[in-house]
C-alpha positions as CSV (number, residue, x, y, z in Angstrom):
1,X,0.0,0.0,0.0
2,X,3.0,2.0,0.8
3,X,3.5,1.9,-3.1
4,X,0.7,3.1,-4.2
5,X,0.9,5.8,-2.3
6,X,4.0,6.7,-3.4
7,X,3.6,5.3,-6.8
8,X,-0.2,6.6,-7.9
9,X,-0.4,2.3,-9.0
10,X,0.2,-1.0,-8.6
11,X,1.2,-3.7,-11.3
12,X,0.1,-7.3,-11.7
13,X,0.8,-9.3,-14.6
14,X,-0.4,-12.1,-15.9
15,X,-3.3,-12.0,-13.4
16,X,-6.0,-13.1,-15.5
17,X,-6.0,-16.8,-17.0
18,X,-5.4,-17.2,-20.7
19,X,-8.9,-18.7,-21.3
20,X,-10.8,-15.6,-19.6
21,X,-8.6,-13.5,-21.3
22,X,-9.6,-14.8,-24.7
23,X,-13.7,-14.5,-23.6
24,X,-13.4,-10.8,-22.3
25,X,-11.0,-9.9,-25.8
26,X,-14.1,-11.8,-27.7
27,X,-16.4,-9.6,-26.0
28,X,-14.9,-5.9,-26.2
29,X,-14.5,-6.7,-30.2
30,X,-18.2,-7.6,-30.4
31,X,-19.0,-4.1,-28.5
32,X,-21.1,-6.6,-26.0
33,X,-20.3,-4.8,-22.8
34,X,-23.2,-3.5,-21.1
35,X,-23.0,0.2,-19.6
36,X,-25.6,0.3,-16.2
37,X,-25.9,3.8,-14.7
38,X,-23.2,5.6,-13.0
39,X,-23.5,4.8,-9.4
40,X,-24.8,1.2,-9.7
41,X,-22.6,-1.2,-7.2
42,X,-20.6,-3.3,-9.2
43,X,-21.2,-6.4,-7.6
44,X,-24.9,-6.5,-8.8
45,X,-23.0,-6.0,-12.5
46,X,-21.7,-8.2,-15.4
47,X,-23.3,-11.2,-14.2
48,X,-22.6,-14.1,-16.2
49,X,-20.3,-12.2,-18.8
50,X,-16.3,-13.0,-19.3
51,X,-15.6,-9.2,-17.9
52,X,-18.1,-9.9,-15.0
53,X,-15.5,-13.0,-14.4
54,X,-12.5,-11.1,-14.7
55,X,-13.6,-8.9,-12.0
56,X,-14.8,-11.5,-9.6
57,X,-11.6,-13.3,-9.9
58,X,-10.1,-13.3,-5.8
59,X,-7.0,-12.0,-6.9
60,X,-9.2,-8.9,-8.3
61,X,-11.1,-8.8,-5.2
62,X,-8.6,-8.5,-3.4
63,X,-7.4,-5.9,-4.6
64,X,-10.5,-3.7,-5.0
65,X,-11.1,-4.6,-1.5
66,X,-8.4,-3.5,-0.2
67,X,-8.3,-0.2,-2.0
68,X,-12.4,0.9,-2.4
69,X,-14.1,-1.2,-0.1
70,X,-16.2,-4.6,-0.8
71,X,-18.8,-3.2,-2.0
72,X,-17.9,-0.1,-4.4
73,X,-19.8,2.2,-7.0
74,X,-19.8,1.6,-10.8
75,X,-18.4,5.3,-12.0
76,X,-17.8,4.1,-15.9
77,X,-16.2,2.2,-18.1
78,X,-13.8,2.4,-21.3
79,X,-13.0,0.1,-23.9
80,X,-10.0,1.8,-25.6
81,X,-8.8,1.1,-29.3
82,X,-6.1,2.3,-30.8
83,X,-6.2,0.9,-34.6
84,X,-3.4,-0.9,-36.5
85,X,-0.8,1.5,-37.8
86,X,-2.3,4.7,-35.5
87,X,1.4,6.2,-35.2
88,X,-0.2,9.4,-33.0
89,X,-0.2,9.5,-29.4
90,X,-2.5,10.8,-27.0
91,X,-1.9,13.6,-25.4
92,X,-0.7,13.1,-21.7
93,X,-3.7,14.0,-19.2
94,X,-5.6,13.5,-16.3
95,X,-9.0,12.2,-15.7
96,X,-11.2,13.8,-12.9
97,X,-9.9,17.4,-12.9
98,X,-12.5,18.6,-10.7
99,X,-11.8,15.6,-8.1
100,X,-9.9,17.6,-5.0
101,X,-10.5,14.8,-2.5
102,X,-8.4,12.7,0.0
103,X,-11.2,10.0,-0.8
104,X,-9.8,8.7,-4.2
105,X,-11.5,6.5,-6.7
106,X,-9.5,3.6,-8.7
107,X,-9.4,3.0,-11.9
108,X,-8.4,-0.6,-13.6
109,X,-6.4,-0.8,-16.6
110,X,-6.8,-4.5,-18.1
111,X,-4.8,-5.8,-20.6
112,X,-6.6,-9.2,-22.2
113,X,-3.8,-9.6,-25.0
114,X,0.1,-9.3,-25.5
115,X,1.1,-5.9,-25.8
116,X,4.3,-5.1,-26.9
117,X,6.6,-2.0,-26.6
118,X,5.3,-1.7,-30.6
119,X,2.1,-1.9,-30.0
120,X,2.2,0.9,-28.0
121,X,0.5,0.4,-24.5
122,X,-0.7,2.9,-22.1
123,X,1.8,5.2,-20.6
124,X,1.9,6.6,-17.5
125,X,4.0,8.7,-15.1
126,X,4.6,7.5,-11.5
127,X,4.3,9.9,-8.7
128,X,2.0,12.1,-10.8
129,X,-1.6,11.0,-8.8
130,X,-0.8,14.8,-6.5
131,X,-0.2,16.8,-9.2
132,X,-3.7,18.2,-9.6
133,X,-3.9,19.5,-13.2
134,X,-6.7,21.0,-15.4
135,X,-7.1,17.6,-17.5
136,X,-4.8,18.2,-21.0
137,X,-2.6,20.8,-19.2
138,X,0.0,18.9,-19.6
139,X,-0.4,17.6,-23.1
140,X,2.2,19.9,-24.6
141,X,4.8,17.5,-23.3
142,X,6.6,15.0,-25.3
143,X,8.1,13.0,-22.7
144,X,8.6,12.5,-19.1
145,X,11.7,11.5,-16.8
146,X,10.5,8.2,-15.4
147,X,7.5,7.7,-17.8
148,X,6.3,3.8,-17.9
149,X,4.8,2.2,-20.7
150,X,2.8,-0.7,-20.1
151,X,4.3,-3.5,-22.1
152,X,2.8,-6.1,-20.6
153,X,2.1,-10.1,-21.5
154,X,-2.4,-10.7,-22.0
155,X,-3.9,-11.2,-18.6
156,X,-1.7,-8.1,-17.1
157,X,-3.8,-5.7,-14.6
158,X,-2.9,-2.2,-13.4
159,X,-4.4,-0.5,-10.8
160,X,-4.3,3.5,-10.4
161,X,-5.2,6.4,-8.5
162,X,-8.0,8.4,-10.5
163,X,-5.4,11.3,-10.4
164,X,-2.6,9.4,-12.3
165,X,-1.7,11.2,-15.5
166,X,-1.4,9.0,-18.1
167,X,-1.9,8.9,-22.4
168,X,-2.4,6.1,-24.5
169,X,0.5,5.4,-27.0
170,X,0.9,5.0,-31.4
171,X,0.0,1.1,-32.6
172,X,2.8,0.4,-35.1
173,X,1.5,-2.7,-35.7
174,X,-1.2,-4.4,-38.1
175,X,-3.4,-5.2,-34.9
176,X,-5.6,-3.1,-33.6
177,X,-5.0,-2.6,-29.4
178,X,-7.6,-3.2,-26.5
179,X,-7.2,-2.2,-23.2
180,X,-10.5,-2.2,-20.9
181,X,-10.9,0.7,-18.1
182,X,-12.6,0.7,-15.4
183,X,-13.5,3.3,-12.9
184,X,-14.9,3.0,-9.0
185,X,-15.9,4.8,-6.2
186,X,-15.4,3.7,-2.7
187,X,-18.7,3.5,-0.5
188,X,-16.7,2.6,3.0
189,X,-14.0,5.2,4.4
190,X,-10.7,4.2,3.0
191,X,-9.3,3.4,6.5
192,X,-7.2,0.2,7.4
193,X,-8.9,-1.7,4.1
194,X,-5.6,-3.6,3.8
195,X,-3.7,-6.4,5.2
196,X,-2.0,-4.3,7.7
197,X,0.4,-6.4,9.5
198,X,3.5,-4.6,8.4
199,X,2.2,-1.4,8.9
200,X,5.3,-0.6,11.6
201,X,7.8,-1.8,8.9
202,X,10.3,0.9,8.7
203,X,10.9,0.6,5.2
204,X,7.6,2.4,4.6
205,X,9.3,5.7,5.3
206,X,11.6,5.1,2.4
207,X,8.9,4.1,0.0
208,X,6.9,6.8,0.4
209,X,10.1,9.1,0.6
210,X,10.8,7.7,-3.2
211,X,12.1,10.6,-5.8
212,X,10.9,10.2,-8.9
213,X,13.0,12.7,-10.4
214,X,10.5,14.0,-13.0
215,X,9.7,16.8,-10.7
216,X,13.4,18.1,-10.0
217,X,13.5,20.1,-7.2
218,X,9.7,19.5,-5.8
219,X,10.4,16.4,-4.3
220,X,9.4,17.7,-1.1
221,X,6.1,18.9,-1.8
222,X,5.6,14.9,-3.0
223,X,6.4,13.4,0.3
224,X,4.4,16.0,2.0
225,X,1.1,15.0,0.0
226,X,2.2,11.2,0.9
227,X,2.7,11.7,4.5
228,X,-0.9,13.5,4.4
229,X,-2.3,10.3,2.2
230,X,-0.7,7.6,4.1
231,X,-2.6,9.4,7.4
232,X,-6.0,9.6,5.4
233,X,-5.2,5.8,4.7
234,X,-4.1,4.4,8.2
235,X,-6.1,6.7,10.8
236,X,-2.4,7.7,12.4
237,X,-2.6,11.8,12.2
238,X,1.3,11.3,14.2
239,X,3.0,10.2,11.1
240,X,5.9,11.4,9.7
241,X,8.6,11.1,7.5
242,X,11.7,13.1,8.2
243,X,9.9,15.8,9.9
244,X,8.5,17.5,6.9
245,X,5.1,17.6,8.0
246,X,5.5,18.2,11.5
247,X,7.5,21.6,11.0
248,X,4.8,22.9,8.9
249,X,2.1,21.8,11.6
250,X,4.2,23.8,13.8
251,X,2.0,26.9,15.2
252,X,2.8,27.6,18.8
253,X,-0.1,29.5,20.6
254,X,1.5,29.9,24.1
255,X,2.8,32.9,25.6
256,X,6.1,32.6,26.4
257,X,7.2,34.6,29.4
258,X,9.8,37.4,29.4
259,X,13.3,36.4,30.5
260,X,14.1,38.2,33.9
């Protein structure tokens, strides 16, 4: 948890068996994926469809579980193309741009075929999830320090912080990409939704202490919006890293006397 929070997502490949995979790539081509309301919980979803499986899967339970709660909010859904030979990128973005909250929503990238470097993949730029952006601010940018691209084998999932800025990337081959996105909204407060038996390891001051690099010499502001996330997230308002956001909670209101 300590990496997503420093991070903005978490990777799992090869998650999703090859079978499955094939039914849910079978479906997105045949446009068969039904779109309820906005707000509808997602387990009353899907039922009895290969991306109703892929989503009930434990591993993918687990996962939501521990990041929106057992019983989130459908927000929407994406299936994103990119057609054979497409040798323009997206412009790097943001979803959300009006979303100023601790509370965060997650959104699920899944892969359900190989995706090679060639073929493009979405790209995305860790440590980005803080940086609160008016959507395409950022799309004059070419490229980032840092910037991942998910090459991935079928079956791989990412998970992201709504605020992650990410674009999708040129198809130079004679395949047109899929990638399915899905977006939800927690219902339960995002406290303690984790397995949190290492929670005193002291490597979690390093992970959330990570530099990304892309944002020179803002590194600091970073950590400080981690420490604030990671005491949203675990209910400890005394946690620190280094001191950073203690000093700047530091606003004495007692007189001091005058020396004699």
């Amino acid at each position: 948890m300590a990496r997503f929070a420093a991070d903005g997502f978490l990777r799992f490949d090869e998650l999703v068996p090859r079978e499955l995979n094939e039914a849910a790539y079978e479906q997105m081509v045949a446009n068969e994926v039904e779109r309820p309301p906005a707000g509808t919980p997602l387990s009353s979803m899907w039922t009895d469809t290969p991306l109703g499986e892929v989503f009930r899967l434990p591993a993918i339970q687990g996962i939501k579980n521990s990041l929106v709660g057992t019983d989130p909010l459908y927000d929407h859904h994406a299936v994103h193309t990119v057609g054979a030979n497409h040798l323009q990128g997206q412009a790097w973005h943001a979803d959300a741009i009006i979303d100023i909250r601790q509370h965060f929503d997650i959104q699920f990238f899944y892969f359900s075929h190989e995706t090679p470097r060639e073929m493009g993949g979405t790209m995305i730029l860790p440590g980005s999830h803080f940086r609160r952006i008016s959507e395409s601010d950022i799309g004059r940018y070419q490229n980032f320090r840092g910037q991942l691209p998910m090459v991935c084998k079928a079956g791989t999932v990412m998970v992201a912080h709504h605020g992650i800025w990410h674009c999708a990337q040129p198809n130079r081959t004679d395949q047109r990409r899929y990638m399915f996105k899905l977006r939800l909204n927690p219902t339960a407060r995002q406290l303690r939704l984790w397995n949190t038996e290492d929670l005193g390891d002291p490597k979690i001051s390093g992970i959330l202490g990570t530099n990304h690099e892309w944002y020179g010499n803002e590194s600091r502001l970073e950590v400080v919006n981690r420490i604030k996330f990671w005491r949203f997230l675990t209910g400890d308002e005394d946690f620190d890293v280094g001191y950073w956001l203690s000093r700047l909670e530091n606003e004495p209101d007692t007189p001091q006397q005058q020396a004699a």
